[in-house]
N, C-alpha and C positions, 0 to 999 in steps of 0.2 A: 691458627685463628688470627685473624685481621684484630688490627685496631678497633675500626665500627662494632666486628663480632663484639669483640670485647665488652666494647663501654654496653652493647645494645645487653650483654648479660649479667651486666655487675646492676646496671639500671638506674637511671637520673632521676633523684632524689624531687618528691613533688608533693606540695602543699595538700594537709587534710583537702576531704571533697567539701566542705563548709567552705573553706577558705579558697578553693578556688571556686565555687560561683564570686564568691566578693571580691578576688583580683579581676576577674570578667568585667562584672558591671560596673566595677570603680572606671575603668577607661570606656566604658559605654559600647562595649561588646555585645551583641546577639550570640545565642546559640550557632545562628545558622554560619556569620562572620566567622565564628572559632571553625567551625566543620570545613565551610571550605577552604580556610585558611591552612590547614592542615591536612585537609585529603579527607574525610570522610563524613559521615552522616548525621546528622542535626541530633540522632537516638542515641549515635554513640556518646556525643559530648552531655548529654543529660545522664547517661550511667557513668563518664566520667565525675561528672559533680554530685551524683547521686551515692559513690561510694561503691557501688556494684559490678566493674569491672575497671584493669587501671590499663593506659597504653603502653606499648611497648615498642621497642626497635628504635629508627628514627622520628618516629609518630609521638614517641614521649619524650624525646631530646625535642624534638620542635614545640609539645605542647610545654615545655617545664620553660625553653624559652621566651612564649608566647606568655606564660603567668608571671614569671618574671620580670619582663615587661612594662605589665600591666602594672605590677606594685610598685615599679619605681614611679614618682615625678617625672610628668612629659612637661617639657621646656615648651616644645613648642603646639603645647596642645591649646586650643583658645578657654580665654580668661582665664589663663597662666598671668601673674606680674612679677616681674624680675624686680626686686627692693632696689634702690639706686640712692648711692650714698650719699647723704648731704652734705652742702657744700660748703667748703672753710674759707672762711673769710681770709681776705688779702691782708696782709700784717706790711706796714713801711717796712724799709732796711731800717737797721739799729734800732729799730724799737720793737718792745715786746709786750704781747697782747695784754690786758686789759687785768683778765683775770691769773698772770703767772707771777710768781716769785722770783726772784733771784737765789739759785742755790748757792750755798755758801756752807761749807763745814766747818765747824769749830775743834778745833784739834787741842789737845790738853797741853801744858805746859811739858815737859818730858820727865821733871822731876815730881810733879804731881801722882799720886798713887789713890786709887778709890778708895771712896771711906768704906764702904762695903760689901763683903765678897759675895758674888752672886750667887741668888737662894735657887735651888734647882729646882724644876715644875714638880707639884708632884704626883705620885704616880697613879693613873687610874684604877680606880676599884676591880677587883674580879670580876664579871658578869659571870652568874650563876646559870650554866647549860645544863638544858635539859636533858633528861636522859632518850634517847631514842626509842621512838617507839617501834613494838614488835610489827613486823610484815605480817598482815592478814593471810592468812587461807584463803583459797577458793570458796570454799564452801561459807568460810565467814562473808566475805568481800559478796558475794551472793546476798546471804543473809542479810546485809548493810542495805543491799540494794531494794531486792524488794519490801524490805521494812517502807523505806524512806519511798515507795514509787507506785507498789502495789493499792493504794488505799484511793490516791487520785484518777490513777488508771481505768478503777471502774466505774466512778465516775464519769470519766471522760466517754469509755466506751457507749458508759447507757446513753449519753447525748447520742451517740452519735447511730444506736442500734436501737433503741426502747425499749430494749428487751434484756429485764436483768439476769435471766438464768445466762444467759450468751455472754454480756459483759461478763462475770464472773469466768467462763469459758475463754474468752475472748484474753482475759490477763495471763492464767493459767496456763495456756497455747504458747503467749507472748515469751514468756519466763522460760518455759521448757526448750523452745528454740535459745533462749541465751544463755542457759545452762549447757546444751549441747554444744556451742561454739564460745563459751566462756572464754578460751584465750584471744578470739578477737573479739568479744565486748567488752573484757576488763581494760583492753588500748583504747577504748575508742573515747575519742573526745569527750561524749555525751553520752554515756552507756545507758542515761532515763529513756533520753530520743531514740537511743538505738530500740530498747523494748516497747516505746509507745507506737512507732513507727510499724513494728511488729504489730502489738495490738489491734492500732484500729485499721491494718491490713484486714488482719481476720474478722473483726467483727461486722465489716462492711462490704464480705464478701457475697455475691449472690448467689452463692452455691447453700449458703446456710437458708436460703428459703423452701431447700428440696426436703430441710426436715419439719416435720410437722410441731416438734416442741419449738421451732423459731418459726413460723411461717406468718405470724402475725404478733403485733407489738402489743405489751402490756397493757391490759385496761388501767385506767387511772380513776380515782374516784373523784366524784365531783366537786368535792369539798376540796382539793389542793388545790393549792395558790401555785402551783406551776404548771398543772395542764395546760392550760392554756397555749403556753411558749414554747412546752414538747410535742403538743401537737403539731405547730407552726414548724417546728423544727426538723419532723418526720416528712413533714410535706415539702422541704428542701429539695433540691437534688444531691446525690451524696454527698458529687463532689464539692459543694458550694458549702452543705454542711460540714464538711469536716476545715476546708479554708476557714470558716467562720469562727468551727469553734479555736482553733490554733491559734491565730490572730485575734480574736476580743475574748476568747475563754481564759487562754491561757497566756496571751501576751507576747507572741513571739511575732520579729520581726516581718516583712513582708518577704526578705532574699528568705530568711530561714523555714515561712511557711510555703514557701514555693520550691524550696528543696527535698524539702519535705512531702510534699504532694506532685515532686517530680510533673512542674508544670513550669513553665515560664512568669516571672513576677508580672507582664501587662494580663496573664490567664489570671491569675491566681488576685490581684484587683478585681477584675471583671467580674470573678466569681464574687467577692466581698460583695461589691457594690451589686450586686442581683440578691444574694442573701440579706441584704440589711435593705432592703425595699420590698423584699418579700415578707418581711417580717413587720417591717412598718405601717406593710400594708396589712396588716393579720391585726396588731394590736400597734394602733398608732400610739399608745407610751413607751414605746422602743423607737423611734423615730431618732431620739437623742442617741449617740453612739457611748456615752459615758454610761446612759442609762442600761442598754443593751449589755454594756461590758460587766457593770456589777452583777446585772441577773444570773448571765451565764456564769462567773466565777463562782459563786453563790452555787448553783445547779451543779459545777462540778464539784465543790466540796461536799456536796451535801449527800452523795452518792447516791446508789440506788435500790433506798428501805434498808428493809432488815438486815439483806444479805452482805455478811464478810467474811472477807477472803481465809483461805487458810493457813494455818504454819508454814513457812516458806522450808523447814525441812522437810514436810509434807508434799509439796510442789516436788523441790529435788528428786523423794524417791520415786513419784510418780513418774518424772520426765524418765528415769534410769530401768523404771520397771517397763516403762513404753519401748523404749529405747530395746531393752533386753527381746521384747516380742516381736518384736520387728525384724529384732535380729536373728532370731530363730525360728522366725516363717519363711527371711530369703533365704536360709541357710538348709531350710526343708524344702524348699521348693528348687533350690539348686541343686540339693540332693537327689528328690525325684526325677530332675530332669536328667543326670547323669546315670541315677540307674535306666534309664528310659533308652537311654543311646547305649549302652553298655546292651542291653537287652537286643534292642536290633541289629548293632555289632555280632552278638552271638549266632540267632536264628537266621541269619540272613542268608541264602545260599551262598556257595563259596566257591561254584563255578557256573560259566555261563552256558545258560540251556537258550539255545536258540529257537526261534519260535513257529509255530506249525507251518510249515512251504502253503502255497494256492493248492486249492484242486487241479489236477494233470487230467486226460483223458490217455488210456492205456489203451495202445492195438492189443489186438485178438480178444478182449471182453466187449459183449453187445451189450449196447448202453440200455437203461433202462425205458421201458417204452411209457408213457405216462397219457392216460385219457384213455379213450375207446381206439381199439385199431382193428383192421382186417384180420377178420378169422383161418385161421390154415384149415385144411381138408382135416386132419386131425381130430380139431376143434370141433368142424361142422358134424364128426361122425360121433363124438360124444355127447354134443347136445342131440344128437336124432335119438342116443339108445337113454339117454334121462326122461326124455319127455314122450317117447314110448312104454315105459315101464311106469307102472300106477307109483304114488306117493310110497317114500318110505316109512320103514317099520315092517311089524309081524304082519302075517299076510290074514292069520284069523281078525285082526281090526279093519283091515279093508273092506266097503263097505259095498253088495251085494249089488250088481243091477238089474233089473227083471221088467 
């Protein structure tokens, strides 16, 4: 194995996908800049910063140096200033500036002795340690999470779906995927983002409109003082709805709602500023972005009705019971398939019959004659004695001529 082999399999250590969109943009990098920079395509480098796939070979030696880069100070990048040290005043020979002393030690007589003997500091108090606390479980550290994430979640979702049975759906989906890959959500930076991410994946999917219990959004009554802004909201485009709610619902950065919706931050403005004029234009007392912001916070705590979520034990066994059927439908269908082939293995002939030759014409057989042909003498002597002789049958039915 080479060198390259080597380092290319041990692999060069490279920043969370949060942190490299924000070494990017700190040096004012494009998507596209990194791609060609690197050799490849503008998709790649958004699933690189998206977390969904990582580089590999020289491709991630070049991007880990490329990030690297970026996080350090460029010297000479503009409106860089170098500090430059201020200047010391000129001082004449033999004299000394204005503000110094004369050092001078005073030394003790040698038969002098202190009057008394140095008291030693004393000694800091104990600080009282804590005792360590226990490592969670899986199943606890789960538990932790969706307590603390499930309750806002659906919320979020009904912003973003109208439709509470789906939001409730939409959590429950979200959790079950990060119960099944629990050992990388319990790493991940954000393990709330990693399942809201999940969520309002699913609940903004338009495959949920092929069922008929989601095919249309909640009625609202007319009395609530938020129809209004959930209507405005459903009349969004998704994706501006969901920029919107991320950024003034929930407060997240512009890089992180943009990484989030796996869109570039001038897309992911664009969307803002179309969503907050669409909405302006709906009910001009949202026109304020302050005002806008309380409401939707507001709308996401407030969740949606009645409906709450379940035991998150309950979620668990669900995921595990799903999980189990799944597993023993591929497991039956893989079965059948191999009985299937095992079967025509069996009955299958086991040597080769080759297949019927053309038709031959064989000497000494007279071919068959087809149509009307010429009568032989034969012929002509047995139609004379048929059609001489009266119809057949008994000869007493024949019938009499006179």
């Amino acid at each position: 194995m080479t060198k390259s082999t080597a380092r290319s399999a041990s692999g060069t250590p490279l920043p969370p996908p949060k942190e490299r969109r924000r070494l990017r943009e700190a040096r004012s990098l494009s998507e596209d800049a990194v791609a060609a920079t690197i050799g490849v395509t503008r998709t790649t480098v958004l699933s690189w910063e998206a977390g969904r796939s990582d580089p590999r070979g020289r491709k991630r030696e070049a991007y880990a140096r490329l990030l690297a880069s970026s996080g350090a100070p460029d010297e000479k990048a503009p409106g860089s200033r170098t500090p430059t040290p201020s200047p010391t005043p000129a001082v004449p020979a033999g004299q000394l500036p204005p503000d110094s002393r004369p050092l001078t030690a005073t030394v003790p007589p040698p038969d002098s002795q202190p009057l008394t003997a140095p008291v030693p500091p004393p000694e800091p108090a104990p600080v009282p340690v804590a005792p360590p606390r226990p490592a969670l479980s899986p199943e606890e550290a789960f538990d932790v999470l969706y307590a603390g994430a499930a309750p806002g979640l659906v919320g979020q979702t009904y912003l973003l779906s109208g439709r509470r049975l789906l939001s409730l759906e939409s959590v429950e989906r979200a959790f079950h995927h990060a119960w099944q890959r629990w050992p990388e959500v319990a790493v991940d930076r954000d393990p709330a983002g990693w399942v809201r991410a999940a969520a309002h994946e699913y609940a903004m999917s338009p495959w949920n409109r092929l069922r008929a219990v989601h095919r249309y959004p909640d009625e609202l009554p007319a009395e609530d003082p938020s129809r209004g802004l959930l209507e405005a909201l459903q009349e969004l485009p998704p994706a501006c709805r969901r920029a919107l709610l991320l950024h003034d619902g929930l407060g997240l950065g512009l890089p992180d709602t943009a990484a989030e919706t796996e869109a570039s931050t001038p897309a992911t403005v664009n969307r803002l500023v179309h969503a907050r004029a669409a909405l302006a234009e709906r009910l001009p007392e949202l026109a304020d972005a302050r005002v806008l912001r309380d409401r939707l916070r507001a709308l996401v705590g407030a969740g949606p009705g009645p409906f709450t979520t379940r035991p998150a034990r309950t979620v668990r066994s669900g995921c595990e019971r799903r999980t189990r059927t799944w597993t023993l439908a591929v497991a039956s269908a893989i079965a059948l398939l191999a009985a299937a082939t095992v079967f025509t293995l069996v009955t299958a002939p086991r040597q080769y019959e080759p297949p019927l030759p053309a038709a031959q014409q064989i000497e000494g057989v007279p071919a068959p004659q087809h149509g009307p042909h010429a009568l032989t003498a034969e012929d002509k002597r047995l139609l004379a004695k048929l059609r001489a002789e009266p119809a057949g049958g008994p000869e007493r039915l024949v019938p009499l001529l006179r």
